[in-house]
N, C-alpha and C positions, 0 to 999 in steps of 0.2 A: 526523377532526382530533383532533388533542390537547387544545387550548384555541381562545381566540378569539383572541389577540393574534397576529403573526405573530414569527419568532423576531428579526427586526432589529426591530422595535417594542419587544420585551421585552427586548433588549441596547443599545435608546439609553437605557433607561427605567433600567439599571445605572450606579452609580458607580463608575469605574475611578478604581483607588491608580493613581502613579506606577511606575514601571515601578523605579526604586531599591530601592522599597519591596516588591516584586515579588522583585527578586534579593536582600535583605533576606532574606527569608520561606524561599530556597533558598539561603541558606549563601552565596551570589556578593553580593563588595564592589563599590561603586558604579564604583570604577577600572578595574572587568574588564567595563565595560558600553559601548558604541557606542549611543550611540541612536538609535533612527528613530522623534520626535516622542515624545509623552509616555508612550505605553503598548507600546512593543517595542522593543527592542533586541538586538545580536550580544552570545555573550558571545567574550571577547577568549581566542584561542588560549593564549595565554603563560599567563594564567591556567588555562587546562585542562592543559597538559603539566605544572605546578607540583600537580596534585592527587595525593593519594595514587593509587597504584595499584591500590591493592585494592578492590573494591567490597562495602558494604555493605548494599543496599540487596534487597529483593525484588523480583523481577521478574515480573508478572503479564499476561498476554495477553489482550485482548479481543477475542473475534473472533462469525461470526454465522452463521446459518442458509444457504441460499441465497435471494441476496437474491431479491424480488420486486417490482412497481411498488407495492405497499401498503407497504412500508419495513418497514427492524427495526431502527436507529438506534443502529446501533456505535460512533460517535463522539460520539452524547448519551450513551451506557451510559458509555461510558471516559469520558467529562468525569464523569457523574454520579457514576460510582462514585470516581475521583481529589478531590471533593469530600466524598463522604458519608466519605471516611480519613480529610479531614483535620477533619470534623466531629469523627470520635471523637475525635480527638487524634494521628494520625500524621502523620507529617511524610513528604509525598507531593511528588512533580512527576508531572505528565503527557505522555508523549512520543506523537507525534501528525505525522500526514505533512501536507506545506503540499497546499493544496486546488491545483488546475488548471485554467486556464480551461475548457478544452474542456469539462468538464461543467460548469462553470459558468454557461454561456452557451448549455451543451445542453439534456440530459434531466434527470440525474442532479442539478443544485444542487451548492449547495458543500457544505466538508465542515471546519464549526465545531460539529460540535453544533446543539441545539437546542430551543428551551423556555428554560428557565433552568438549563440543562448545555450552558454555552456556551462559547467558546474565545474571547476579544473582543483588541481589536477586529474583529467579526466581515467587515465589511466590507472593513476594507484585506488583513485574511488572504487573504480570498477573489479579491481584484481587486490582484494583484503584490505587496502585502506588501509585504517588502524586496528585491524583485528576483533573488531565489535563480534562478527559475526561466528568466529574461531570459539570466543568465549563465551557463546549460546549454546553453540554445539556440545563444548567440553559440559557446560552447565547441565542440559539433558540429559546428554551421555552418562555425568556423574551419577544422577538420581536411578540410570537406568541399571546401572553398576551395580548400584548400593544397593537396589529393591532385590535383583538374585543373588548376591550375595547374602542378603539377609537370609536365602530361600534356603542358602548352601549352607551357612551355619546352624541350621534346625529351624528355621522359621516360628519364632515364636511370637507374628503378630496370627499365628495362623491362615497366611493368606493364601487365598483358592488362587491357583497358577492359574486357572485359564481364565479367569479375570482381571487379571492383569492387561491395564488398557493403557501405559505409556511405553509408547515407542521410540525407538533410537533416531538418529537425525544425523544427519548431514549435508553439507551444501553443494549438492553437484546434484542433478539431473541422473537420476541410476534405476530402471524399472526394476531392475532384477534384484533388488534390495526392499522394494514393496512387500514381501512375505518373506521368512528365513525362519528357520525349527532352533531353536536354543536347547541342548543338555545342560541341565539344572546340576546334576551331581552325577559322584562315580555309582549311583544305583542306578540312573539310566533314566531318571524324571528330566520329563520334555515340556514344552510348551513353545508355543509358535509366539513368533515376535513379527518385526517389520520396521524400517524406514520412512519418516517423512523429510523433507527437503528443511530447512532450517527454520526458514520464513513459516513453515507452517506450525513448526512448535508451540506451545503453549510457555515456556517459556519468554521465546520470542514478544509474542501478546502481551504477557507480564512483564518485561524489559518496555513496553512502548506505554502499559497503561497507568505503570507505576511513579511517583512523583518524588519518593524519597526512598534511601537505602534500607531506611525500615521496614517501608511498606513495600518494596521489592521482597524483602524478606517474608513478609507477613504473606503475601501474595503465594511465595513460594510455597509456604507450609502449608498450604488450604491446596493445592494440586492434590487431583484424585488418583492414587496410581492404579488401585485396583478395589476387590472386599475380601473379608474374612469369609471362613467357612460359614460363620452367621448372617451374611450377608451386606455383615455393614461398611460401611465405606472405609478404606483404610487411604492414608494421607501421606505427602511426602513429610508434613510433622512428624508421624510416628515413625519412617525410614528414619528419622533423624537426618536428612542431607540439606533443607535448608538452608543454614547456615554457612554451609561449604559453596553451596550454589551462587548463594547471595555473594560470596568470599571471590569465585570465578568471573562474576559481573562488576566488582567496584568499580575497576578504571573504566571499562567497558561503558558504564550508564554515567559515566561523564559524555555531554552533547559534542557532537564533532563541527569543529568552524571550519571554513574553506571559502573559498570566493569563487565567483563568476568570472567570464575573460574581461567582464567592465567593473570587476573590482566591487560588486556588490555583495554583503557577508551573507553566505549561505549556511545553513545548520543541517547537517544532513547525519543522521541520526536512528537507526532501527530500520526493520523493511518487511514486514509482513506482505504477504501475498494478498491483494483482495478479492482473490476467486476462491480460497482455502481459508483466509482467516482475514482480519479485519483492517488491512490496507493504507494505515496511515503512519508519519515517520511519530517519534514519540513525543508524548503529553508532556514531559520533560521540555524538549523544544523547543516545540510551541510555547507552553507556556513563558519558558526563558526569552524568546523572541518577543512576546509581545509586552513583557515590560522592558525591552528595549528599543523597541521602532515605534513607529508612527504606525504603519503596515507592514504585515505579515504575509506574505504568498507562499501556500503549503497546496500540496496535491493529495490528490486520495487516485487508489491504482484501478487502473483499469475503467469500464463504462461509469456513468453515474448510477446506475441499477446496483453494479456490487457496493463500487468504492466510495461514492458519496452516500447511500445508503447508510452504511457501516459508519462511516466521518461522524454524520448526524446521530443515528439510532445508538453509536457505542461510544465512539471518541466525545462527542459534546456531552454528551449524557453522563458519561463517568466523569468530564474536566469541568462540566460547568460551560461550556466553553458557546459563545453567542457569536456565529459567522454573519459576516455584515455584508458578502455578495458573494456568488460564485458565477465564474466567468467557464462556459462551456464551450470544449475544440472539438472543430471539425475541421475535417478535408474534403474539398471538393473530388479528390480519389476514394477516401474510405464510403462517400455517399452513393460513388456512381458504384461501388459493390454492393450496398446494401441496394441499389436499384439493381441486382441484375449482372451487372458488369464483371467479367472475368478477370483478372490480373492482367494477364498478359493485353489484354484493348484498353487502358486506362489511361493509356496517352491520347486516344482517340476522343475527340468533342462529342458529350455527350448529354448534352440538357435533359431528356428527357429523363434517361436513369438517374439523374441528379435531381430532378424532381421525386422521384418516386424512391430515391434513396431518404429524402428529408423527413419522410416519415418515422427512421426512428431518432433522428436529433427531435423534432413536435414532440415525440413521447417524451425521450429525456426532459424536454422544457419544463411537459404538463406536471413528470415526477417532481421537478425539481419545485418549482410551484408549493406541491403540498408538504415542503417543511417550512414555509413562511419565508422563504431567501429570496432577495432579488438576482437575476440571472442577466445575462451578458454572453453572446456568444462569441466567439473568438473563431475566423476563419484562417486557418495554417496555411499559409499558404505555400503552393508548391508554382514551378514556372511553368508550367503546362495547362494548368489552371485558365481558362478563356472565361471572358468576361460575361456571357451569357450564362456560363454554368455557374456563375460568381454570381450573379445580380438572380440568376435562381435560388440560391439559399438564401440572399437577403430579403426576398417577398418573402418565404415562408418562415421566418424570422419576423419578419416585421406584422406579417395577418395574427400575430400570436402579441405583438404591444413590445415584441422584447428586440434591445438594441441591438446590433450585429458591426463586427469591425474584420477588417481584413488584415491581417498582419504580415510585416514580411520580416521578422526579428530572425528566423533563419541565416538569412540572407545578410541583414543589414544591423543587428540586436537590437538595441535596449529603441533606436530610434525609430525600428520598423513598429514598435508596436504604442508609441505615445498616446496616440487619438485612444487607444483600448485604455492605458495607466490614465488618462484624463476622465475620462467615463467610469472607469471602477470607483477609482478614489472620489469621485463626486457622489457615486452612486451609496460608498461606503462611511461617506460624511452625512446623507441624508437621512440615517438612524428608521430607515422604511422596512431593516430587516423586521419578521415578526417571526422568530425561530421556535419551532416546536418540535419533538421526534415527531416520528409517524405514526406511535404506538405509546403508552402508559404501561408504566412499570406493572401495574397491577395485573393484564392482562393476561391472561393463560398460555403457557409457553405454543400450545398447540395455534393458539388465534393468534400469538405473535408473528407464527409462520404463515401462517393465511395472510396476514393483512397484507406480510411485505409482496408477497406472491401475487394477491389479487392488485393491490394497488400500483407494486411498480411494476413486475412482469405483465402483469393482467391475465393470469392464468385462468381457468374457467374452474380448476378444483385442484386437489391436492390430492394425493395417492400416496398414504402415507405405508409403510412397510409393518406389518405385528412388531417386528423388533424395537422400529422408530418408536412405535404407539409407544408398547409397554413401557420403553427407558423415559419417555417425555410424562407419563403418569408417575413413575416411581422418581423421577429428579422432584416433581410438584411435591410428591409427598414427602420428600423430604429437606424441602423449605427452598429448592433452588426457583419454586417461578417465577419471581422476581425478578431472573436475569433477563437480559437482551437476547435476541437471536443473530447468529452470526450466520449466514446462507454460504455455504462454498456449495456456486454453479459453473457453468462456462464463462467465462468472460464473452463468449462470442455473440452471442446470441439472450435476446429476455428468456428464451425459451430453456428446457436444459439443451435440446439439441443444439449442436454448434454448428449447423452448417446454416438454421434457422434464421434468415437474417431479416432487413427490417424492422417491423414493428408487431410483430405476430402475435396473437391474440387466440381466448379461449384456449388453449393446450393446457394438458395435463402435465404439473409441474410432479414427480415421482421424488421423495423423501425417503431412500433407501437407511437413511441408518442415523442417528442425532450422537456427538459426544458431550459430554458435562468439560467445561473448563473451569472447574469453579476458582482456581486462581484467576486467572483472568479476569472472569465474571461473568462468562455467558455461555451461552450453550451452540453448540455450531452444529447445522443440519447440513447432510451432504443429499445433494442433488443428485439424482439422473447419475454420472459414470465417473464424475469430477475424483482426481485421485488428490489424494495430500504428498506424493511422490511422484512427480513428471517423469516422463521418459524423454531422454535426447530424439531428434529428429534423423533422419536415413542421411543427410549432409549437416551435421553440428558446425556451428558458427568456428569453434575450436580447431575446422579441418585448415580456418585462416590465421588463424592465432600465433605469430610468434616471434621470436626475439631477432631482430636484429642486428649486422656484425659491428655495431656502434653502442648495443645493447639497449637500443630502444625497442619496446611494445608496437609491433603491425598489426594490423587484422581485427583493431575494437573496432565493433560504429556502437 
């Protein structure tokens, strides 16, 4: 454990500004604010298209090890270190994905931070917020409505039912929702459907990758739902729901404000999964952040292999957008698993497995490396942590040229982690980023998957499925290979296996199936057994979950 309070104990125990005084602090006048109750609010569109367009802010990436069940606390790091700036004196916002039920209720907890590197209100973040997530759901849902209804009024875009490749959503964690048979009409025409989780929507992607209400629209119409009996692509354009869709997301793709417990403006904003789709909170955000700070501290989910991957290869790539360092977390718990070590011995000193867990932070480094970023590692630290297994990760930190800090902003926030905000922001002033994807738009949708495999997994080959092949020739041919590739793997492992840990090499990365997102803009390959609809765990976090006779929320971490 880090301490003894629990992190919603240590965030009711905080005195939250008003939320005016909040947009105050980020350059946004009280008139550009929508609120939802005293500490969050939208900010108002009109005011964001009214800012300059140029941005002047630094843009800094937080991203982590592969995670493990002992934690490495990406989004306590990214709170911690958006407070220790603005300790020094920078003028910082924090950009940050809205959390999801389904791990909320799951395995995984939500995703405010933690300690006192928090994102508050931590509880309504975590449990609907302001409803962003509600009106993605409804959004999908809608199109999914409208395509069988189209089927049951006579279907006259002529579309083959078992081509129909968009699926229903919702945000809970439900396996049994993974496959379901749908009755088309009273003659008894079927077709199989299914469930993904929200986050992994295509909708979702286009809500994060879109920058204006038009181009969410435009985005919208270009979704491929399924083909005609001639084979060709039929569009959520020709359903005609677009526009309705678009209609369900207005307020929803306004950026959500909130603060930290130290009163720093956070923007928390959209929440794609980065094991299923592309892991960053949205390009809206972002971009709105960075022409109002100085520095921006935004996270991508999960290892650097999925979520900075993806940051780089889809998020920059589609914004433009040029990262000037990213700072990578570790724990000296999550390493001594990747060396070996069981959950239950992790309290026990163990250098050695902490050496031989560092082998996959050196991988992350060397990945990180090949998109031209400078890197900073960030050690989370926990109290059990002994200084032997601590000054082990910093030689193998330092044999590799790259800086290493110890933080303790769990514990202590914004001030545990200064020496790390002193070193970013230097390192972010000295203009040494030289950012480039990993791959060239030009590149063959097929080699786009190879390179990310060979390069950041280190896979030794690729075992692609007939099905994968065929759909990855037929998107080519019909003008999509230009897109990016989005990889949904494990989060657990580089490997697709997830129990595969460290730094494992040569394995056969297996590509069972690719879907087109052409709203989005890319094409998403599934990995090995990766589902786009989680199942809850045999004890869901939800068994602790509940209200209070004061009517306060127990049982979040």
């Amino acid at each position: 454990m880090h301490g003894i309070l629990s992190d919603i104990a240590i965030a009711r125990q905080a005195t939250l500004l008003p939320i005016d005084e909040i947009g105050t602090k980020a350059g946004i006048p009280a008139a550009a604010l929508y609120r939802y109750g005293p500490h969050k609010a939208k900010i108002a569109l009109d005011y964001i298209k009214a800012l300059p367009k140029e941005s002047k802010g630094k843009l800094i990436l937080v991203t982590a090890i592969s995670p493990t069940p002992a934690g490495e606390g990406k989004s306590t790091t990214t709170v911690g270190l958006g407070d220790a700036l603005s300790v020094i004196g920078k003028k910082t916002i924090i950009c940050l994905r809205e959390p999801s039920l389904g791990p909320c209720f799951g395995m995984k907890g939500g995703a405010t931070g933690g300690g006192h590197a928090q994102v508050a209100p931590m509880d309504e973040i975590n449990l609907h917020f302001t409803g962003d997530f509600h009106a993605i759901t409804a959004a999908n849902n809608l199109l999914a409505a409208m395509i069988d209804n189209h089927i049951y009024w006579g279907n006259a875009l002529e579309l083959d039912t078992q081509s129909i490749r968009w699926r229903r959503a919702m945000d809970i964690n439900d396996r049994a929702l993974r496959h379901i048979g749908l009755t088309l009409n009273s003659k008894g025409l079927t077709r199989e459907d299914g469930f993904d989780i929200t986050v992994a929507s295509e909708v979702m992607a286009i809500f994060c990758l879109s920058r204006t209400l038009k181009e969410l629209e435009e985005r919208l119409s270009r979704v491929v739902v399924g083909r005609n009996l001639k084979g060709e692509l039929v569009t959520a354009k020709a359903i005609q729901a677009a526009p309705a869709m678009a209609a369900l997301l207005r307020d929803a793709f306004q950026p959500n404000l909130v603060q930290t417990l130290e009163h720093t403006p956070a923007f928390v904003h959209g929440g794609p999964f980065a094991n299923i789709a592309h892991g960053c909170n949205t390009l809206m955000a972002t971009e709105t952040a960075l022409k109002l700070a100085d520095y921006v501290v935004t996270e991508a989910g999960f290892g650097a292999d999925l979520g900075a991957e993806k940051f780089f290869d889809i998020k920059c790539r589609v914004g433009g957008l040029k990262p000037a360092a990213v700072v990578l977390v570790a724990t000296v718990r999550a390493l001594k698993m990747h060396g070996g070590v069981a959950k239950t011995d992790l309290a026990q000193e163990n250098a050695r497995a902490v050496k031989a867990g560092t082998s996959n932070l050196i991988r992350h480094i060397e990945n990180l490396k090949k998109f031209g970023v400078p890197v900073i590692v960030a050690i989370n630290h926990f109290t059990a942590d002994t200084p032997t297994e601590v000054d082990t990760v910093i030689e193998a930190c330092r044999a590799l040229n790259v800086k290493v800090h110890l933080c303790t902003h769990w514990a202590e926030g914004g001030k545990g982690a200064v020496a790390l905000a002193q070193d970013v922001a230097a390192l972010a002033n000295s203009d040494t980023s030289n950012f480039k994807p990993l791959y060239p738009n030009e590149l063959p949708l097929q080699d786009k998957i190879r390179t990310v495999a060979h390069e950041i997994y280190r896979a030794k080959d690729i075992e692609f499925s007939a099905e994968a092949l065929e759909k990855l020739a037929q998107y080519e041919a019909e003008g999509f290979g230009n897109l990016p590739v989005c990889m949904a793997k494990t989060q657990y492992s580089f490997s697709s296996n997830p129990d595969l840990r460290g730094a494992p090499e040569d394995h056969i990365l297996p590509v069972r199936d690719v879907r087109l997102s052409a709203g989005a803009g890319f094409v998403v390959a599934l990995c090995g057994q990766i589902m786009t609809m989680p199942g809850l765990p045999r004890e869901p976090a939800a068994f602790k979950i509940h209200v209070d006779d004061d009517g306060f929320i127990q049982g979040l971490f």
